[in-house]
C-alpha positions in Angstrom: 0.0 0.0 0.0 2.8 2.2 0.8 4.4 1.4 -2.6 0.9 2.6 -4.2 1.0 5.9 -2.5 4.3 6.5 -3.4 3.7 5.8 -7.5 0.6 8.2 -6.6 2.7 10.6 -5.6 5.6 10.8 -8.2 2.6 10.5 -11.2 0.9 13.5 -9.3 4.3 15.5 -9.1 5.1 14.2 -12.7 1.9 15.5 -13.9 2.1 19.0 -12.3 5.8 19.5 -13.6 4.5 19.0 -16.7 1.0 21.3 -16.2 3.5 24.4 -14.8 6.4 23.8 -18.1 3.3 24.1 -20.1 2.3 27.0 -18.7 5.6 28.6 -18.7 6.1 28.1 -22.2 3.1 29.5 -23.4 3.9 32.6 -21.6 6.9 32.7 -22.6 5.6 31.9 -26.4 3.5 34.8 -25.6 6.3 37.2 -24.3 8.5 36.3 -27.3 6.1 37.6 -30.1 5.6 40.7 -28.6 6.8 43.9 -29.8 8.5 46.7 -29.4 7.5 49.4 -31.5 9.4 53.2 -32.0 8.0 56.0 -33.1 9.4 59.2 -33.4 7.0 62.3 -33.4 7.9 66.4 -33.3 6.0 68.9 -32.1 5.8 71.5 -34.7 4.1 74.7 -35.1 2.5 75.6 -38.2 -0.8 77.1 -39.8 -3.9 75.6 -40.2 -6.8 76.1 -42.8 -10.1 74.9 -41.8 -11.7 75.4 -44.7 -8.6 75.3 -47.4 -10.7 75.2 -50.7 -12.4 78.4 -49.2 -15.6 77.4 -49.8 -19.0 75.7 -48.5 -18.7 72.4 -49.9 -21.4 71.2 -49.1 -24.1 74.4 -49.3 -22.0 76.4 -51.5 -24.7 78.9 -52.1 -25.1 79.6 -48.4 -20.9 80.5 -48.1 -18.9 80.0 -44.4 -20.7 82.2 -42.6 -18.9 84.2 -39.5 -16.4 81.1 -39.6 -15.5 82.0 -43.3 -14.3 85.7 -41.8 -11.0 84.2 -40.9 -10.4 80.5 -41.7 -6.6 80.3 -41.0 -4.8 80.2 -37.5 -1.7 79.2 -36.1 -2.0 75.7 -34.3 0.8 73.2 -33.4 0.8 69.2 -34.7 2.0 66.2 -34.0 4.1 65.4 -36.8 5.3 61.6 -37.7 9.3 61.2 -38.8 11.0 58.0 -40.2 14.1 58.1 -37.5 15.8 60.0 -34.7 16.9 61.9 -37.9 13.9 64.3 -37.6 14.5 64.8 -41.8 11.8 62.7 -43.8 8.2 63.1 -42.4 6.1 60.1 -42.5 3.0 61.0 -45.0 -0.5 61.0 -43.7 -3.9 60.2 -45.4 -6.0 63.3 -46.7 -8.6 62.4 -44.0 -6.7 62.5 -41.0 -6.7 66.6 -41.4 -5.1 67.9 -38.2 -4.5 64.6 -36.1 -1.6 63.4 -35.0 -0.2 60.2 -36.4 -1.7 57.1 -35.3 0.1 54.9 -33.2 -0.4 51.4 -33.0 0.5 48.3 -30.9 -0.7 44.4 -30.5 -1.6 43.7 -27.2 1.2 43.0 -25.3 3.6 45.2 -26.9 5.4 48.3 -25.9 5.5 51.7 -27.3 8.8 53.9 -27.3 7.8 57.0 -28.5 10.6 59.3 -29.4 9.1 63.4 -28.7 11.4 66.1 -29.9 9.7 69.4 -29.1 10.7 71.9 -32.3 7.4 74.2 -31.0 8.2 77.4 -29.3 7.1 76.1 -25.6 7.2 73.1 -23.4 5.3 70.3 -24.4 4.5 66.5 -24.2 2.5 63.6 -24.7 0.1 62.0 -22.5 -2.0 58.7 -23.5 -5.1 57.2 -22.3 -5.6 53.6 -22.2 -2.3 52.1 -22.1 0.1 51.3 -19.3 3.0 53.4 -18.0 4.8 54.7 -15.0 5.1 57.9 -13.5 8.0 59.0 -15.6 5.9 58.7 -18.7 2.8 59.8 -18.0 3.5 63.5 -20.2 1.5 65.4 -17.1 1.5 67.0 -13.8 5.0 68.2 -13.9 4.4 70.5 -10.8 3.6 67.7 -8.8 6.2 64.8 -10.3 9.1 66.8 -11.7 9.6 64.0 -14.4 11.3 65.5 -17.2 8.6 64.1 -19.9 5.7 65.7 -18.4 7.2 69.6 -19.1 9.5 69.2 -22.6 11.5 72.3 -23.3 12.0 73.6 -27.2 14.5 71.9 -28.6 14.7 69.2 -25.9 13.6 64.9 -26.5 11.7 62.4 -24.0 11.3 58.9 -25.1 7.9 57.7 -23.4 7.5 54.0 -22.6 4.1 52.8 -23.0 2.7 49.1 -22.4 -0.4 48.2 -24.5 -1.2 45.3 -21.9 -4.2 43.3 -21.0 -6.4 46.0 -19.8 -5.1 48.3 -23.1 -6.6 45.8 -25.1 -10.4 45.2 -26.5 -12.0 43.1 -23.9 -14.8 40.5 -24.0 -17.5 43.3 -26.3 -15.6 45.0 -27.8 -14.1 44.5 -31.5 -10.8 43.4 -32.2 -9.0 46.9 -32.3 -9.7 49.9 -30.2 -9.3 53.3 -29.8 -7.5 55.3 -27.5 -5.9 59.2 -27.7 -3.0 61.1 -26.6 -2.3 64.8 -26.3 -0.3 67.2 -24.5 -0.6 68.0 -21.5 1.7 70.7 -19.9 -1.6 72.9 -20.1 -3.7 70.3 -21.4 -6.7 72.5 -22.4 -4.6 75.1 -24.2 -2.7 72.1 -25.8 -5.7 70.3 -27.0 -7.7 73.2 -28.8 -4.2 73.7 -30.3 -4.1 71.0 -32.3 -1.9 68.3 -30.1 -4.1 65.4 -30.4 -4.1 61.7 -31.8 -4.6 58.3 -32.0 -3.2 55.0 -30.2 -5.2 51.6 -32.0 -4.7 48.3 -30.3 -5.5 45.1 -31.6 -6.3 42.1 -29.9 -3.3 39.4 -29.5 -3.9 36.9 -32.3 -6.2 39.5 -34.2 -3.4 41.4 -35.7 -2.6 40.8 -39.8 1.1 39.9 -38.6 3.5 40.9 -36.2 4.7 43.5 -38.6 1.1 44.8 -39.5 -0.8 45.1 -36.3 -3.9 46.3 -38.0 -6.9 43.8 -37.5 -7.0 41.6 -39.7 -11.1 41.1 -39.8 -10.9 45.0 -41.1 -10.4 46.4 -44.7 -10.2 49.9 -44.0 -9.9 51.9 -41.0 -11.4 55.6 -40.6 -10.6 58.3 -37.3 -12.6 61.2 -36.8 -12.2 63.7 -34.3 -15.3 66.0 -33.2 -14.5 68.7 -31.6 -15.4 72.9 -31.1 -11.9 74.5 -31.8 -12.0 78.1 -29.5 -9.9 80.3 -31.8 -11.4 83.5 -30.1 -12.0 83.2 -26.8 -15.7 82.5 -27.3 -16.7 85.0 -30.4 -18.8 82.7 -32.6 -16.5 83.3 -35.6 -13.6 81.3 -34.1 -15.5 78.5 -32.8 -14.1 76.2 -35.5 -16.8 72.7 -35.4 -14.9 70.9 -36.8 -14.3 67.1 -37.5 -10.6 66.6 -38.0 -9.6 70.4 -38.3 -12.2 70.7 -41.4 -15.6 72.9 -41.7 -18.4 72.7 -44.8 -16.8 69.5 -45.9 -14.0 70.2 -46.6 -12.8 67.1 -45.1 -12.1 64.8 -47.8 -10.8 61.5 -48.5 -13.5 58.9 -46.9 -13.4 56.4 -49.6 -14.5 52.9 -49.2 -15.4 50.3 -52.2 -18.5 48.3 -51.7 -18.0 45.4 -49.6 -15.5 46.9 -47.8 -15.9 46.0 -44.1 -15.3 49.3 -42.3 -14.1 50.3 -39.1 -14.3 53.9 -37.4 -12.3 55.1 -34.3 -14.4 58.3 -32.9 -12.7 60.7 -30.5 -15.2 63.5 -28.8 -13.0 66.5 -27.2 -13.4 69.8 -25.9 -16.2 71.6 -23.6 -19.5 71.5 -22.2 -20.0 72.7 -25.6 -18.5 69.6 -27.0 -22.1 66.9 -26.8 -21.6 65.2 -30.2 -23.6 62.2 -31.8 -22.2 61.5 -35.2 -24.0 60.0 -37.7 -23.6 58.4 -41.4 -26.5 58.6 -44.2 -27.1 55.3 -46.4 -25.6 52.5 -43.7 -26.3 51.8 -40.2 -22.9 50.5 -37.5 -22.7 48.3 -34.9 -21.6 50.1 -32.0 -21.0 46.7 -29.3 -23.7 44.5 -30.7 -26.0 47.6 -30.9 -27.5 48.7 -34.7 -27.4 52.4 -35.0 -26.4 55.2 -37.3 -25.9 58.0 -34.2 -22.9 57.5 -31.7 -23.0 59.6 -28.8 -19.6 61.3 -27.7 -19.0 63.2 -24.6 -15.9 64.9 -24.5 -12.9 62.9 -24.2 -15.0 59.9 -25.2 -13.4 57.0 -27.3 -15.7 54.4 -29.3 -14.7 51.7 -32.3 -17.8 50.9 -34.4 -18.0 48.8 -37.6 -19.7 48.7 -40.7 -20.3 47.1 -43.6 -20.1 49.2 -47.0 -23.1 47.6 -48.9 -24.8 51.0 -50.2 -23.2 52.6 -53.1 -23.1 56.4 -53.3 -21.9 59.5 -51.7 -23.4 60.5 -48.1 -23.5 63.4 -45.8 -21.3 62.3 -42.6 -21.6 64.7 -39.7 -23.0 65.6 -36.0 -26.6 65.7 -35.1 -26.9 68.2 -33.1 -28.5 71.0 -34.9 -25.8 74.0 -33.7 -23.0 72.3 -34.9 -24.5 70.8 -38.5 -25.3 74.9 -38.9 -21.9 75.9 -38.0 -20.2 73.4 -40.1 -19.3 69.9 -38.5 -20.3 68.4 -41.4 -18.3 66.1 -44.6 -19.2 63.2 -46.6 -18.1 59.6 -47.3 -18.4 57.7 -50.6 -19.0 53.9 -50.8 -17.8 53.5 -54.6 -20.1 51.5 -56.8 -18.7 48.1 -58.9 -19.5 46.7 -62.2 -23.1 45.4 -61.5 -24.3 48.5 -60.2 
């Protein structure tokens, strides 16, 4: 009997070896496919156009209005590079307007984001959603002292940023998600600036490789910010609606082929002011298993919905709420027919 209970014993011990080995080596499968990804971003100031072609494109009879008085300021951007160099500036879709680049990660990666502040004041970056300690939080330098909260012209701070479990879609949500970044030595100055954009992760094992960590159950991806830019302390001229930096449609470039399945981040910034519900003509969105064609944003709000492009034509795209449509946060979107249309 005591023989028995022995052999028990060594088979138990046997066994659970071999449960914690496996265990180990999955995580450490895990650990070895992540990433680190770099990205190297300026701060720049330049001057923006919110309505470049100078015109109501989309009631051109009915011209800008107050907001057509002065349509250019001087805002400060984000601005993607290829290397430390700080020479060859990474090129960004028509539609993205006045975002920043978007940054992206697999879940269980880590950002390094290279910030070189070539503005004329301190500066940083500060993301939502993603992991990160003290020293790379981009805020609350009075309090901290960490040099990458308050970055001096001229001056770099690499920020190290883990997209980790709790970074990454959970249980309802869709296989990538949206989260934003901006500065935040003053963060409300910073923001109606211009110093705002995009982190997208995708869920481990969702991800088109581990060099493309776009989802793969996506063909095109679309961001839209919605946001009030104050331009004049209040004086309804300089209240800029606009939906990435654009007024009257002149954001362009929201192009999709039918079929396409079709995935929009939606940022909400700003005030009070700042209530948004956008909304698409000819197709609906799931918005977490709920069929819509209005999401509501609150400032700072964050939301991944997904369509599929099944109705051919050109559509208004814009917020609902009747203030802003008059003022100008308003665009379109084409879903381009094919041959047996």
């Amino acid at each position: 009997m005591s023989q028995s209970k022995n052999n028990i014993t060594v088979i138990f011990l046997f066994v659970l070896l071999m449960l914690s080995t496996s265990i180990l080596t999955t995580v450490s499968a895990s650990d070895s496919t992540s990433s680190v990804r770099e990205y190297w971003i300026a701060a720049e100031k330049v001057e923006w156009d919110y309505a470049p072609s100078g015109l109501n494109k989309i009631k051109p009879s009915e011209g800008l209005g107050p907001w057509g008085v002065t349509t250019k300021y001087i805002k400060y951007r984000y601005i993607q590079y290829t290397n430390g160099s700080y020479t060859t500036k990474v090129p960004q879709p028509a539609w993205m307007g006045l975002l920043g680049p978007q940054l992206r990660a697999i879940e269980g990666d880590t950002l390094l984001v290279h910030f070189k502040n070539m503005a004329d004041k301190p500066l940083s970056m500060h993301p939502h959603g993603v992991r990160y300690k003290p020293s790379s939080d981009g805020a609350d330098f009075e309090f901290t002292n960490e040099p990458g909260a308050k970055v001096a012209p001229g001056d770099s701070f690499t920020y190290k940023w883990k997209a980790d479990k709790g970074s990454a879609p959970a249980k309802n949500d869709s296989s990538s998600i949206v989260w934003a970044y901006h500065s935040h030595v003053n963060a409300v100055e910073e923001i109606y600036d211009g110093l705002i954009g995009t982190i997208v992760v995708t869920k481990k094992g969702k991800e088109r490789s581990t060099d493309d960590p776009r989802p793969k159950d996506v063909d095109v991806e679309f961001t839209t910010l919605y946001m009030v830019f104050d331009e004049e302390d209040g004086k309804e001229g300089g209240l800029m609606h606009a939906m990435n930096g654009y007024i009257f449609g002149n954001l362009e470039g929201y192009v999709v082929n039918k079929g396409d399945k079709v995935r929009w981040y939606l940022i909400g910034m700003g005030s009070e002011i700042d209530l948004h519900t956008s909304h698409w003509h000819g197709q609906t969105v799931v918005d977490q298993g709920r069929r819509t064609d209005v999401v509501e944003l609150l400032p700072t709000s964050m939301k991944t919905v997904n369509m599929k492009a099944n109705n051919p034509g050109t559509w208004l795209y814009h917020c609902h709420v009747t203030d802003h449509i008059t003022a100008g946060m308003i665009a379109r979107w084409t879903v381009l027919r094919d041959k047996h249309d």
